[in-house]
Structures are given as C-alpha cells and as structure tokens.
C-alpha atoms as an extended CHARMM CRD file, in Angstrom:
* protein
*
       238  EXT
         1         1  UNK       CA            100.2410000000      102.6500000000      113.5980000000  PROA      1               0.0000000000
         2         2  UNK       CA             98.8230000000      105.2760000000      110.9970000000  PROA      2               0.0000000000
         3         3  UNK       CA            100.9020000000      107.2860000000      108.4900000000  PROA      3               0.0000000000
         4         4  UNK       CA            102.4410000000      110.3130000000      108.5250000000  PROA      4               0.0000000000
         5         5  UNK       CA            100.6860000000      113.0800000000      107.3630000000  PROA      5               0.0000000000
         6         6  UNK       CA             98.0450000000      115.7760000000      108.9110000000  PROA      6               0.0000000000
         7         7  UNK       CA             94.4030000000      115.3500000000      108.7690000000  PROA      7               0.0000000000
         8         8  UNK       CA             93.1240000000      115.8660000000      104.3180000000  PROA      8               0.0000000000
         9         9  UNK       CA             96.9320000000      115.8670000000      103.6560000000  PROA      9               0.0000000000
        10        10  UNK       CA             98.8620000000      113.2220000000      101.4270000000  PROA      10              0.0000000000
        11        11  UNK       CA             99.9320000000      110.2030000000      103.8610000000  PROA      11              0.0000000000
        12        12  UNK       CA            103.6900000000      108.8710000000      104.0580000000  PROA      12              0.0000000000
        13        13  UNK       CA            103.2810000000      105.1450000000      104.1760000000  PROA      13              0.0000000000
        14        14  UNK       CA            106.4950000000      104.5690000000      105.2380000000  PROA      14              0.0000000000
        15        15  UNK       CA            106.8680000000      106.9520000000      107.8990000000  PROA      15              0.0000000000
        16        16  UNK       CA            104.6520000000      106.4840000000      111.2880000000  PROA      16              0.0000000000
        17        17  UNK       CA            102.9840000000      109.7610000000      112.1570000000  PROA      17              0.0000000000
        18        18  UNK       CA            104.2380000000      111.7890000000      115.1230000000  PROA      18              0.0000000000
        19        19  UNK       CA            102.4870000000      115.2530000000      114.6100000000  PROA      19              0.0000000000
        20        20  UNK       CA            100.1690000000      114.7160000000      117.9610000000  PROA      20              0.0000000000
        21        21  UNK       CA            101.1870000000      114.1700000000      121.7700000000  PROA      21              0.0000000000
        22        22  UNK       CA             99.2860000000      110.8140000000      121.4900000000  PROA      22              0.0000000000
        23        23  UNK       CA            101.0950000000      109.8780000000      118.0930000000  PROA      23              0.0000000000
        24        24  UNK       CA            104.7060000000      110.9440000000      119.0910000000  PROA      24              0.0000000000
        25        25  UNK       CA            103.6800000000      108.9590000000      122.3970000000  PROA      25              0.0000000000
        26        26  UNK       CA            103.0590000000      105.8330000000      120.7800000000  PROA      26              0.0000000000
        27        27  UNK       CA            106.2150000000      106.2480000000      117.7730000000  PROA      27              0.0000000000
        28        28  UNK       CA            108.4560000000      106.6990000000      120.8350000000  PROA      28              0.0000000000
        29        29  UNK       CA            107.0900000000      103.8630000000      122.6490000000  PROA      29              0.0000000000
        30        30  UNK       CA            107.5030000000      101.8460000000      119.3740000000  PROA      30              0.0000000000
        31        31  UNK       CA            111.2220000000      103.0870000000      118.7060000000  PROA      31              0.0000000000
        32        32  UNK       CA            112.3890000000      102.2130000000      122.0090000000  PROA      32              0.0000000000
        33        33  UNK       CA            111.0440000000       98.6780000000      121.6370000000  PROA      33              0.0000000000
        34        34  UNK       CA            112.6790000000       97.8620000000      117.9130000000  PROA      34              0.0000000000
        35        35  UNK       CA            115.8620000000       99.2120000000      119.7330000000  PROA      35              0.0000000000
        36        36  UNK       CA            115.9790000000       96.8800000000      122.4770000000  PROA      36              0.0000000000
        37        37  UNK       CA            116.3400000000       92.7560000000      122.3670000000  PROA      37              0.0000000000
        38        38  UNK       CA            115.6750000000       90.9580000000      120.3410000000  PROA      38              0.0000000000
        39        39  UNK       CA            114.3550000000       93.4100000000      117.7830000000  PROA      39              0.0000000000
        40        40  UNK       CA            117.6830000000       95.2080000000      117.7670000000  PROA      40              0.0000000000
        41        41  UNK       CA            119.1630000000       92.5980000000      116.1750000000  PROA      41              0.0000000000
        42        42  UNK       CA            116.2560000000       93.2230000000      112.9110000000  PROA      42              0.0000000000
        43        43  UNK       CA            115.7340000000       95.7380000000      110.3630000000  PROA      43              0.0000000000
        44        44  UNK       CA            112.0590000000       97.0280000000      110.1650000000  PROA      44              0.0000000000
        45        45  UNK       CA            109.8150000000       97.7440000000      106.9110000000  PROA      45              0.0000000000
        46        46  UNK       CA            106.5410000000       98.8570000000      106.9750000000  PROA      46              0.0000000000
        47        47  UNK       CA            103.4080000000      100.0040000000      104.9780000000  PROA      47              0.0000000000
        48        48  UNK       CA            100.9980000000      102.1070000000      107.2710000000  PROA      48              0.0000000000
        49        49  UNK       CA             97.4560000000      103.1650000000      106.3470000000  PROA      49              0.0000000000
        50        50  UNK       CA             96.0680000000      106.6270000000      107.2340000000  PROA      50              0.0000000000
        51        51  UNK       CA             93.9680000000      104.7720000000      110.2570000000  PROA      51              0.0000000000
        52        52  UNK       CA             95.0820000000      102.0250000000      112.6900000000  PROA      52              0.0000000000
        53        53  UNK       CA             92.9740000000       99.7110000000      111.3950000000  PROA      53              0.0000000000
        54        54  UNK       CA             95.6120000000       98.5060000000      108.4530000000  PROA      54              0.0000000000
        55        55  UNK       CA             99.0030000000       98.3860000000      107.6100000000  PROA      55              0.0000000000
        56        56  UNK       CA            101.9340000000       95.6490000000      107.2560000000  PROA      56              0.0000000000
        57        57  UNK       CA            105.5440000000       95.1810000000      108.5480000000  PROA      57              0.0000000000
        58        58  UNK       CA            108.3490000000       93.0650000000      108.1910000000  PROA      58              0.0000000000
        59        59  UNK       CA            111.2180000000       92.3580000000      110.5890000000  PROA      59              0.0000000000
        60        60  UNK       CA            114.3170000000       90.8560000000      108.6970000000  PROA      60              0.0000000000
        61        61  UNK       CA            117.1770000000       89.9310000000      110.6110000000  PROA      61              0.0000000000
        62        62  UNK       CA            120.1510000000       92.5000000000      109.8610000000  PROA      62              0.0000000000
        63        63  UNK       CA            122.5980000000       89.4910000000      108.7170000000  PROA      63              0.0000000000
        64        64  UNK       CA            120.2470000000       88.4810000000      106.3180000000  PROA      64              0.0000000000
        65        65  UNK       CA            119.0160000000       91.7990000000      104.2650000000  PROA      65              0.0000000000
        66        66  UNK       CA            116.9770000000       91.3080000000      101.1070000000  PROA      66              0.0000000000
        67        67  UNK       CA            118.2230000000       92.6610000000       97.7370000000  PROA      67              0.0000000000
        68        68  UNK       CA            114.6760000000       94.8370000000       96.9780000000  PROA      68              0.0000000000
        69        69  UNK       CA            111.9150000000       96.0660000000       99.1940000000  PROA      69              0.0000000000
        70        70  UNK       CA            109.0150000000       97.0360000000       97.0550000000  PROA      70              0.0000000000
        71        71  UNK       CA            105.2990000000       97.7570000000       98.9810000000  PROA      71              0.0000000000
        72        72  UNK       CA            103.4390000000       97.0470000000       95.7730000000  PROA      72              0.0000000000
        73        73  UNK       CA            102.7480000000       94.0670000000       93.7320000000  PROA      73              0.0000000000
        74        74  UNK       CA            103.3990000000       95.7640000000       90.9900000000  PROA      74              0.0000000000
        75        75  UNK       CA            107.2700000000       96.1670000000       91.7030000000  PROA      75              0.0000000000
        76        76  UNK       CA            107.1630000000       99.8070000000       91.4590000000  PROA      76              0.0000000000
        77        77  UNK       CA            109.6250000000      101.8970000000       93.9490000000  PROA      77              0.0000000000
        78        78  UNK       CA            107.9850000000      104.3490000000       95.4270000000  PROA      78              0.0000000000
        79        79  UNK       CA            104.5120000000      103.1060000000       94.8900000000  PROA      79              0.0000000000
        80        80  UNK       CA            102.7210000000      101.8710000000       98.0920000000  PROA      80              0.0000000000
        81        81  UNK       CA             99.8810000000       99.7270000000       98.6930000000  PROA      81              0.0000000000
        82        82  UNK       CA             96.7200000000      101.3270000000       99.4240000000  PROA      82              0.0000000000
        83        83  UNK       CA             95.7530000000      100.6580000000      102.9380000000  PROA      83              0.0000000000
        84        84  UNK       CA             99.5280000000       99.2670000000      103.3570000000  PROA      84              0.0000000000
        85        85  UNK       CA             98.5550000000       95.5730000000      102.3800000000  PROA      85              0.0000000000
        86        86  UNK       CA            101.2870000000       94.5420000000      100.9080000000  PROA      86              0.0000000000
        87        87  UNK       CA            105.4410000000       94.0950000000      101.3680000000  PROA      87              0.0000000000
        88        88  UNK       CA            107.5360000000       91.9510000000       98.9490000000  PROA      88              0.0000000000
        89        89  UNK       CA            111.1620000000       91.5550000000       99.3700000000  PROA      89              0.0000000000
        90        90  UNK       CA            113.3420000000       90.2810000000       96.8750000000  PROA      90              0.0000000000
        91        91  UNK       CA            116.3190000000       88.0300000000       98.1820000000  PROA      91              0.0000000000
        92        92  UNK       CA            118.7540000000       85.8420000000       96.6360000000  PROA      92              0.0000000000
        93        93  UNK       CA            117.2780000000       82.7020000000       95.9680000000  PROA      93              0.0000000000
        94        94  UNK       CA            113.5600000000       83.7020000000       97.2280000000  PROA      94              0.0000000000
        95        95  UNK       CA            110.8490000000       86.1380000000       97.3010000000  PROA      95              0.0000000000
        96        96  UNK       CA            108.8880000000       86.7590000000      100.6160000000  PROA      96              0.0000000000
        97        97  UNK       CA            105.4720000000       88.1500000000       99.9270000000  PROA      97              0.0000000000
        98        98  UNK       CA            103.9710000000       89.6620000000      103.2190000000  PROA      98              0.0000000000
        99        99  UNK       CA            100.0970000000       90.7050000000      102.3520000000  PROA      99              0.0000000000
       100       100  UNK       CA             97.2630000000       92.1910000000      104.6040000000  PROA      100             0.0000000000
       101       101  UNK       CA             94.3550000000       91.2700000000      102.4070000000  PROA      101             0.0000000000
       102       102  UNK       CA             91.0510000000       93.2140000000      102.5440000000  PROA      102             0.0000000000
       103       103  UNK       CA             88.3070000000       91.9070000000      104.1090000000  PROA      103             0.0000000000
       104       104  UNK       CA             85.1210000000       90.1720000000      101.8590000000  PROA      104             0.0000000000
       105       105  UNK       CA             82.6310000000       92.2380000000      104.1470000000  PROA      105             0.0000000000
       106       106  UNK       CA             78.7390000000       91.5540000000      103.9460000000  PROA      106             0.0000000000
       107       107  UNK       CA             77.3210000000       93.1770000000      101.3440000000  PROA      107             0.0000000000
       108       108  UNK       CA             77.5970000000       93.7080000000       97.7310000000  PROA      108             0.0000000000
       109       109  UNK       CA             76.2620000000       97.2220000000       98.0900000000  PROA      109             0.0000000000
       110       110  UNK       CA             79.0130000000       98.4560000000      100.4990000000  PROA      110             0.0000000000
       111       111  UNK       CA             81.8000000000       97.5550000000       97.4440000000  PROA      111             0.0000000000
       112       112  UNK       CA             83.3600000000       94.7300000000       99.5130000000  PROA      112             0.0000000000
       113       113  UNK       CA             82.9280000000       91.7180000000       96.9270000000  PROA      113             0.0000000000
       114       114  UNK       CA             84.4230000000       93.2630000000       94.0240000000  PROA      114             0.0000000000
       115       115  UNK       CA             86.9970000000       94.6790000000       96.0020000000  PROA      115             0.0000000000
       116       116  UNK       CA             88.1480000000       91.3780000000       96.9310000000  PROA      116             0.0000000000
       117       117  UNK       CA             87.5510000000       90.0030000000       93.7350000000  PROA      117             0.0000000000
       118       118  UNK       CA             89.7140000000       92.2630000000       92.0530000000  PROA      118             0.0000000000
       119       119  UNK       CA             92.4640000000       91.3630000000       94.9850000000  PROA      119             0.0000000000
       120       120  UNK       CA             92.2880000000       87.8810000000       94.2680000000  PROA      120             0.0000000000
       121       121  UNK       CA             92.4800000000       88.7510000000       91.0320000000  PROA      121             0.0000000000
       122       122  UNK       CA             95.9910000000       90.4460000000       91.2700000000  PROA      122             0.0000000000
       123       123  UNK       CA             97.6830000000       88.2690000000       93.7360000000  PROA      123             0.0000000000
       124       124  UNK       CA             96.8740000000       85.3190000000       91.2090000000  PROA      124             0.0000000000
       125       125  UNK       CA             98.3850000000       87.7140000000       88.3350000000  PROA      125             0.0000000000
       126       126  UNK       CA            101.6140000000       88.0840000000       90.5600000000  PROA      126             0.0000000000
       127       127  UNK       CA            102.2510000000       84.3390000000       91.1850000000  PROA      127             0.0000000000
       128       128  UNK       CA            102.0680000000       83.8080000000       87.8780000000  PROA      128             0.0000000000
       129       129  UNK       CA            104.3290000000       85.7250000000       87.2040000000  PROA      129             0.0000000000
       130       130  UNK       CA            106.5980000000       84.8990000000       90.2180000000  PROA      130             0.0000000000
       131       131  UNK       CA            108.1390000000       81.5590000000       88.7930000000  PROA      131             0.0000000000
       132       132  UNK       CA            111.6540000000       82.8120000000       88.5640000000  PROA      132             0.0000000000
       133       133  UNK       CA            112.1950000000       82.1100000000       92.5100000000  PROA      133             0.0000000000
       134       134  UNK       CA            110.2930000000       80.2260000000       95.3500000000  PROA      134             0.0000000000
       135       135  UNK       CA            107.7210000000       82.6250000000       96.8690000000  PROA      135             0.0000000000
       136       136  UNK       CA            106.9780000000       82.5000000000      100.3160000000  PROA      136             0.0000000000
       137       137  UNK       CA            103.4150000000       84.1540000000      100.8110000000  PROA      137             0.0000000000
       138       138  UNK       CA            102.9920000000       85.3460000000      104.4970000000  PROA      138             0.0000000000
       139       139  UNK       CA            100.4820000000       88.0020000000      106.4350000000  PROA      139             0.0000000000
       140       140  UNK       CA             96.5250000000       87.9470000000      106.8580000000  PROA      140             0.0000000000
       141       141  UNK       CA             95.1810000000       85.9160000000      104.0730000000  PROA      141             0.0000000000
       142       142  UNK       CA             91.6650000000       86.5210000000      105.1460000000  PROA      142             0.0000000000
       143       143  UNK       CA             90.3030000000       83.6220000000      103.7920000000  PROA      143             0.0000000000
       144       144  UNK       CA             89.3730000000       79.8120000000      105.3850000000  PROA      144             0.0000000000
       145       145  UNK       CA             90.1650000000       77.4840000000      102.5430000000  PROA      145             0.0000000000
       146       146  UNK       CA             88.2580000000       74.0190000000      103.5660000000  PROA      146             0.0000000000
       147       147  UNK       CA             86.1190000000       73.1020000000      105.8100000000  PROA      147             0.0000000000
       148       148  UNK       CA             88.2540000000       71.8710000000      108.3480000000  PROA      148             0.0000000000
       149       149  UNK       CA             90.0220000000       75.3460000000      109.1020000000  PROA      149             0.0000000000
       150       150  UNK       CA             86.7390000000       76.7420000000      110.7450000000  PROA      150             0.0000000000
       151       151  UNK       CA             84.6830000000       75.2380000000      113.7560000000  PROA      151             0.0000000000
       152       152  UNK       CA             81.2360000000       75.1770000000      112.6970000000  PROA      152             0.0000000000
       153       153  UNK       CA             81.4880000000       75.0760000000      108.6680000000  PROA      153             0.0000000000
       154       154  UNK       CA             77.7560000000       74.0960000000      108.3480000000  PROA      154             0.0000000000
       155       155  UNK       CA             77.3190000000       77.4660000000      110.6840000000  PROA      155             0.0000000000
       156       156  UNK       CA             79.4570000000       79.7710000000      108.4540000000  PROA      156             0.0000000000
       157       157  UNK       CA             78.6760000000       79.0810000000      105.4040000000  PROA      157             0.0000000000
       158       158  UNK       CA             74.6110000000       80.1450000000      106.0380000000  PROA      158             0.0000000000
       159       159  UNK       CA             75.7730000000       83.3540000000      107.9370000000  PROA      159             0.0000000000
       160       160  UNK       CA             73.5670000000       86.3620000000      107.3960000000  PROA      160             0.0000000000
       161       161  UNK       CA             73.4580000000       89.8530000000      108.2530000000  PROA      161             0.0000000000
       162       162  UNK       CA             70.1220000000       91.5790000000      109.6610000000  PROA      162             0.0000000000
       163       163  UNK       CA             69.1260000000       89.2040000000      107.1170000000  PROA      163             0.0000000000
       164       164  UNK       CA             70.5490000000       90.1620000000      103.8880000000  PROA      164             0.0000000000
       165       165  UNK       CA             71.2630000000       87.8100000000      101.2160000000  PROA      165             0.0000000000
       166       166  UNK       CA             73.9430000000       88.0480000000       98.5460000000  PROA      166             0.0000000000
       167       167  UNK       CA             72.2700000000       87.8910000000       94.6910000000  PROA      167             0.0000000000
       168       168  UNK       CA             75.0520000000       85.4820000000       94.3390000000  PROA      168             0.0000000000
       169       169  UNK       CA             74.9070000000       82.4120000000       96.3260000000  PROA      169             0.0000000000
       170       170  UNK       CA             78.5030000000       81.8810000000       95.7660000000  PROA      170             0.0000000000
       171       171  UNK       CA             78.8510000000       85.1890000000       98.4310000000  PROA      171             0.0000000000
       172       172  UNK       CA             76.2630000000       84.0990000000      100.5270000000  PROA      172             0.0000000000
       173       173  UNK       CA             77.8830000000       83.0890000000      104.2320000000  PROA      173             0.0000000000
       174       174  UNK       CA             80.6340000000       84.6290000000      106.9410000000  PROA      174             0.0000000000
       175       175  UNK       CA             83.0660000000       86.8740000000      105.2040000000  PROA      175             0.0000000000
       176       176  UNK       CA             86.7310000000       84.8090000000      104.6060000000  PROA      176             0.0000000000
       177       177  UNK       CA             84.5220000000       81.6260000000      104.4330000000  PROA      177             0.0000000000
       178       178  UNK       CA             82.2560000000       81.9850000000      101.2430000000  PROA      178             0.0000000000
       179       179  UNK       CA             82.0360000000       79.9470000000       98.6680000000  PROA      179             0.0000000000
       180       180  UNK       CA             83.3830000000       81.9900000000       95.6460000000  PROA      180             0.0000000000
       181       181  UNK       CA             86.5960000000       83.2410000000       98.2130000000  PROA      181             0.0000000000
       182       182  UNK       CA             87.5480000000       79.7500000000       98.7750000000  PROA      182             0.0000000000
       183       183  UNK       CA             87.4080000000       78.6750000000       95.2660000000  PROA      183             0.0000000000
       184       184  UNK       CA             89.7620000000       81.8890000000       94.2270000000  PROA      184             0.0000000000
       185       185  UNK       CA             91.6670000000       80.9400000000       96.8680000000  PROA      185             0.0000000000
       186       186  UNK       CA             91.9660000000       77.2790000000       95.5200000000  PROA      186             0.0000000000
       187       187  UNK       CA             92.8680000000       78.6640000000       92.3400000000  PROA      187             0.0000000000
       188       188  UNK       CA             95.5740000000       80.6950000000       93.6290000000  PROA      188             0.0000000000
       189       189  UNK       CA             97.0490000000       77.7580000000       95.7830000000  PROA      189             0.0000000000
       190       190  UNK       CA             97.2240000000       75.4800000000       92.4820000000  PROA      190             0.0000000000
       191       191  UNK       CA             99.5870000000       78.0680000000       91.1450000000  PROA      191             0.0000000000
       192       192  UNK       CA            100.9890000000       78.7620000000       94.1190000000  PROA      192             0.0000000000
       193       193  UNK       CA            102.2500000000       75.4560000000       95.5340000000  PROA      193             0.0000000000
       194       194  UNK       CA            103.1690000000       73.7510000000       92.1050000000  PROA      194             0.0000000000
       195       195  UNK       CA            106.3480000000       75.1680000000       91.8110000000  PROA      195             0.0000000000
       196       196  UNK       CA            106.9360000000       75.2540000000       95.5530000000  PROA      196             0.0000000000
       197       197  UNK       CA            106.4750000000       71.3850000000       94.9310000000  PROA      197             0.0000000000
       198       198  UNK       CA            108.3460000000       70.9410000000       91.8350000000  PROA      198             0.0000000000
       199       199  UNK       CA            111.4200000000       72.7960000000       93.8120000000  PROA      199             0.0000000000
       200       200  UNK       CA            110.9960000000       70.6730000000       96.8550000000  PROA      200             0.0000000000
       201       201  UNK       CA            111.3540000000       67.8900000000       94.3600000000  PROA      201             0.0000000000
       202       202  UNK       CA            114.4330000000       69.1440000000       92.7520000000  PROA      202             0.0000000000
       203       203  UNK       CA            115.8610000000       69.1980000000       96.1280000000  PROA      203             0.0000000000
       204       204  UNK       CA            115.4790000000       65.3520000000       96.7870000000  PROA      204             0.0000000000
       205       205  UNK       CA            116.4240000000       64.4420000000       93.1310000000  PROA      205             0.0000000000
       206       206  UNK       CA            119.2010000000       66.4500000000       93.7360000000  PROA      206             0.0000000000
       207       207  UNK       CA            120.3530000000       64.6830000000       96.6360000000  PROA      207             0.0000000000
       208       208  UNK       CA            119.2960000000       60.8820000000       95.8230000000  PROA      208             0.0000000000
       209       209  UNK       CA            121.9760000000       61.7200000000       92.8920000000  PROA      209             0.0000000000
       210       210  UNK       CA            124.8140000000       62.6900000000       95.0110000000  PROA      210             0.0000000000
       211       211  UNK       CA            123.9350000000       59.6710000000       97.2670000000  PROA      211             0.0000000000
       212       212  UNK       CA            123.9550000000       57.3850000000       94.1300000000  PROA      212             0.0000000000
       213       213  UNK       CA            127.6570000000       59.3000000000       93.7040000000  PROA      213             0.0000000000
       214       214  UNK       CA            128.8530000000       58.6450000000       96.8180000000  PROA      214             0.0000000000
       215       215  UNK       CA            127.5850000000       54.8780000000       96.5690000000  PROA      215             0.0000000000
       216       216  UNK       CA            129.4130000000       53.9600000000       92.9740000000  PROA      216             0.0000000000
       217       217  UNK       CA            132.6970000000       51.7910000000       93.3990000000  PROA      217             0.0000000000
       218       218  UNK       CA            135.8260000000       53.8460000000       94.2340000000  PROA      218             0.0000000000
       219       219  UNK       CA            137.6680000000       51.3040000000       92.0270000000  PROA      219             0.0000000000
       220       220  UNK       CA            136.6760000000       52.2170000000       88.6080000000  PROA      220             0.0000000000
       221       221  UNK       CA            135.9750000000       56.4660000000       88.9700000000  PROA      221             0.0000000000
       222       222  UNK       CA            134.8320000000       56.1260000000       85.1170000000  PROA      222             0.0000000000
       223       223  UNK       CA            131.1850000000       53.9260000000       85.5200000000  PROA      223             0.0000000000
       224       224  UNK       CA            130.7560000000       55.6840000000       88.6490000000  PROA      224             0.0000000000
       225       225  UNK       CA            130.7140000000       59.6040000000       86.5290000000  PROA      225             0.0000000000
       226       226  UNK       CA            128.5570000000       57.4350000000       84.1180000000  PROA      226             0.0000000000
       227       227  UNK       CA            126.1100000000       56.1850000000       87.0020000000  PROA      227             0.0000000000
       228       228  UNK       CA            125.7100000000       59.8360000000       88.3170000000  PROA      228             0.0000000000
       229       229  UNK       CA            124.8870000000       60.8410000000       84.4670000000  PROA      229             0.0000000000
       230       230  UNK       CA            122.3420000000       58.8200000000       84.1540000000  PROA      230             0.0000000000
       231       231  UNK       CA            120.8260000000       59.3550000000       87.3250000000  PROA      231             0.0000000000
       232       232  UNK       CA            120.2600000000       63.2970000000       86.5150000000  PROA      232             0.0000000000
       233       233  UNK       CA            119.2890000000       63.1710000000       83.2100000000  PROA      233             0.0000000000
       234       234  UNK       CA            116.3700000000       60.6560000000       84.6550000000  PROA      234             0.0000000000
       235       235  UNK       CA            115.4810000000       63.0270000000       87.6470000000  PROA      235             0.0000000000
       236       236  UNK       CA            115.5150000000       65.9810000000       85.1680000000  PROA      236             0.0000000000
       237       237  UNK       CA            112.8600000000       64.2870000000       82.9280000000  PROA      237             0.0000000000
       238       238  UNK       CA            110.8420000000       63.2830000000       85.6260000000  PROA      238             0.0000000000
C-alpha cells in the first residue's frame, strides 16, 4: 500500500493513502480485513513507501504491546525509513527488528551496490549496538547466505545481465547471492547470533543450577545453599 500524500507532495509513511477512488477502495478493503478475525485481535504498524513496490508492517497481538515503535534504525520518533524498510519495537526483555532490505540490483552504474553496501553497513552498526536485549531480526533479508539456501549455486553465482560484468568480482552473480553480500551478511550474523547464543546459554546454566538446587539433600539446607553457590559462580565464568 503507498503513502499518503498527493502526487510531488511530502508522503505520510504511516498513513495509507486514500485521496483516489482506487486508493480509498483498497484502504477500505484493508480496514475491514484488520477488523475482522483473527487480525482484530492485533494492533497494526506500518512504514509505506510512496509506490507499492515497498513498505513494512507489523501485527502485534493487543495483549502483548511493545514499549517503543520507532521506523528508523536510528531510534528517532518521527523519523521514517526511506522506502519504509524498517520497524523496530522495543519490548520488555527484547527488541524485534522487522527490515525490508533493498535489493543488490545488477549494476554498479544504476547505484544499487553502494546502496546496499551502505545498508549492510548500518544494520551491522545497529547490532552492535543492540547488546542490551536479545534482538529478533525479521522481514526480507534479501540475501542467500550459503550455498545450500539456493538451487543451482554454481548457476547464480555466474549470473549476468545482457552481459554486463561487475569491475568487482566480488558483485559479479544474481543479486541477494553475490559474493561480497554474503560475506557482509556473514559478518553481520557473527555479531548477530553471539549474544543470541550466549543468552540461550544463560538460560540452560540457569536452569542446570536450580536442578542442582532441587537435587542437594533436604537434610542439611546449609551444603545444599553452598552447592547452588558454587554451581553459579562456575556457570557465570564459563
């Protein structure tokens, strides 16, 4: 759905545009659907882009609101995404990052590589600098990480168009599936899923402690508070 906003006017992202028969067709269409089961039961957010060809939107369900909607990785209020690409809510003990994330495209000419270079380059900025919470990233990643997530790897990765080859060889191949997207990609995913892992971790060293707990001798209460002692501070080293 595209933004509000007439034709060479300033767009409202966050408002779906209704100011032709076929628009205020569609938003009604649209309304009636979020207000009937099951999406009655959700709240809606969404980033729109002056086209159809963009945009994000979350459904959250109304028991479980986040603290902070922002539409911008840079946390800013009333600052949205261009293109809508991007919707991060802030909840209690988690961050949900929900990203559309521009295509690589063919050619260097037609700014598409340095436009997703400088993407990649920001989302790693944000999750390092998202380690006070687990972040779930959703949305379209636009990007095939290893070989096994594609059908015909060998066929992908010497993709042309009309012929045209990249000066980089690193950009050479089927947009999403190039070499130098897959190793920013990698990079990302080291940051990413470390701390995911570490809190997973936590978790189980967490819960092997208060099994230990519940295993100590009911006779002597004393050893077993020591036993549980130890048993953290080892888990918290490790």
């Amino acid at each position: 759905m595209p933004a509000a906003g007439s034709k060479d006017a300033l767009k409202n992202p966050g408002e779906l545009k209704d100011d032709t028969s076929s628009s205020r067709e569609e938003k009604q269409i649209l309304m009636r659907a979020l207000s009937s089961p099951p999406f009655g039961d959700y709240r809606v957010w969404w980033s729109l882009a002056d086209s159809k060809y963009a945009g994000t939107a979350l459904f959250v369900k109304k028991c479980f609101q986040p603290q902070k909607v922002f539409f911008n990785l840079d946390r800013k209020a009333s600052k949205h995404e261009p293109d809508g690409r991007v919707i991060l809510a802030e909840f209690e003990t988690f961050n949900l990052l929900n990203t559309y994330a521009p295509n690589n495209g063919w050619k260097e000419e037609e700014n598409s590589f340095p436009r997703r270079r400088k993407w990649d380059k920001r989302i790693l900025e944000f999750v390092l600098q998202s380690s006070d919470k687990p972040l779930i990233w959703c949305g379209d990643l636009n990007v095939s990480h290893e070989e096994i997530d594609v059908s015909h790897p060998h066929f992908f990765s010497a993709a042309k168009l009309n012929g045209y080859v990249p000066p980089n060889k690193e950009d050479c191949g089927q947009p999403g599936f190039t070499l130098a997207e897959r190793k920013r990609f990698g990079n990302i995913l080291k940051e990413y899923v470390t701390p995911l892992e570490n809190f997973v971790s936590m978790g189980k060293s967490r819960k092997r402690a208060r099994m230990a707990k519940k295993a100590a001798p009911a006779k002597k209460p004393e050893k077993a508070v020591k036993f549980s002692t130890v048993m953290d501070t080892k888990n918290r080293l490790s």
